[in-house]
N, C-alpha and C positions, 0 to 999 in steps of 0.2 A: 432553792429551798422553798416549801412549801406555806404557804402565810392560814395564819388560826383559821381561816375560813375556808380553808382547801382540805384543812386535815381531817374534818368531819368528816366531807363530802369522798373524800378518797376512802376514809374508813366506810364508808354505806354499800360503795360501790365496790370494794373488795368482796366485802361480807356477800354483799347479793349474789357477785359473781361466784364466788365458790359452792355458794348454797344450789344456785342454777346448774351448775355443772353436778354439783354434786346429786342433787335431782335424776338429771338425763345420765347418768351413770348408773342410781339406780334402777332405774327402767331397761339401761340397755342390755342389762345380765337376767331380764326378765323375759322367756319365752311369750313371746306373741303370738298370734294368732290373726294376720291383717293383711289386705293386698296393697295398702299403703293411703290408701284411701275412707276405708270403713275399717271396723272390728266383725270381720266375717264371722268368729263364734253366734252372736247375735243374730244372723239373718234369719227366715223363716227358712228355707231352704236349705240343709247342709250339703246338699249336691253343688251348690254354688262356690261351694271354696275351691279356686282355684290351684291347680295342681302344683304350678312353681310359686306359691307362697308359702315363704322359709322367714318367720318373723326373725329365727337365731341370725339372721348373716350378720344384722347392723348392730349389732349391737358388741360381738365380739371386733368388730373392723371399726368403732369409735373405741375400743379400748385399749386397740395391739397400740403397737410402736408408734404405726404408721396414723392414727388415728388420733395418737397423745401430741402427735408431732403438729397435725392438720387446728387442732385445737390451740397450740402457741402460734401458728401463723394466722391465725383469724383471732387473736388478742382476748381468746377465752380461756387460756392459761397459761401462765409463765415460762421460761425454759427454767427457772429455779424449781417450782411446784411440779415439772414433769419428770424432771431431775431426783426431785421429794422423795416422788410416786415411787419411779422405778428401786432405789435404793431402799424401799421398806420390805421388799421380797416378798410382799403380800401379792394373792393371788387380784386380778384388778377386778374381779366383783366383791370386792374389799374396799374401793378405791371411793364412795361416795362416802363413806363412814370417815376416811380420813378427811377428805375434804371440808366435812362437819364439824369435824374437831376441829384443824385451822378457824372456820369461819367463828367458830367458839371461843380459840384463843386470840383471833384478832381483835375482839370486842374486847375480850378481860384487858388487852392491852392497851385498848382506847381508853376503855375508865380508867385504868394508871396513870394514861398519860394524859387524860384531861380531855382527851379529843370527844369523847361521850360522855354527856352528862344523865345520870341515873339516877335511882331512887329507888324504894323497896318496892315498888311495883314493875321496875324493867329486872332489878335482881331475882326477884320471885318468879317473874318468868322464865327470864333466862337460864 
């Protein structure tokens, strides 16, 4: 069981974590335009964009199955939360917006539970 001093700290680090994820999830349903390297739209040159630069591939292969799965073995999300995901039948460029909401209702939970201490300046923003 976790002692008053760990439950902050696990509530900040939840929170972070879902926001970060839910971040790179928005992005990944964003067509790019990169060789992985630079943002090739920007160069002076548009003859320089190379041929096999396809910004769609990573972003749909961090969201499939195989990608939600790669994310619970590197401890960037749960097999409960990927479990969540799939079961909402939402399409997964949907999937940063849920994440949002959790990271949203893990806070309201803290100030319930005392793990977060607030005030009308973190509710206002929040």
């Amino acid at each position: 069981m976790m002692g008053m001093k760990e439950m902050p700290k696990k509530l900040v680090q939840d929170v972070t974590r879902l926001l970060r994820i839910s971040h790179t999830f928005f992005w990944a349903v964003k067509p790019i335009c990169s060789d992985g390297l630079s943002d090739v739209l920007f160069k002076d040159e548009i003859d320089d964009i190379p041929t096999d630069s396809d910004g769609s591939r990573f972003g749909p292969l961090l969201l499939s199955p195989q990608g939600l799965e790669m994310l619970v073995k590197y401890g960037q999300l749960t097999r409960r939360e990927v479990n969540a995901l799939k079961k909402t039948n939402l399409a997964p460029s949907q999937y940063p917006y849920v994440l949002m909401e959790w990271a949203g209702l893990r806070i309201m939970s803290g100030l319930r539970k005392g793990e977060l201490v607030g005030g009308p300046g973190l509710e206002e923003n929040f």
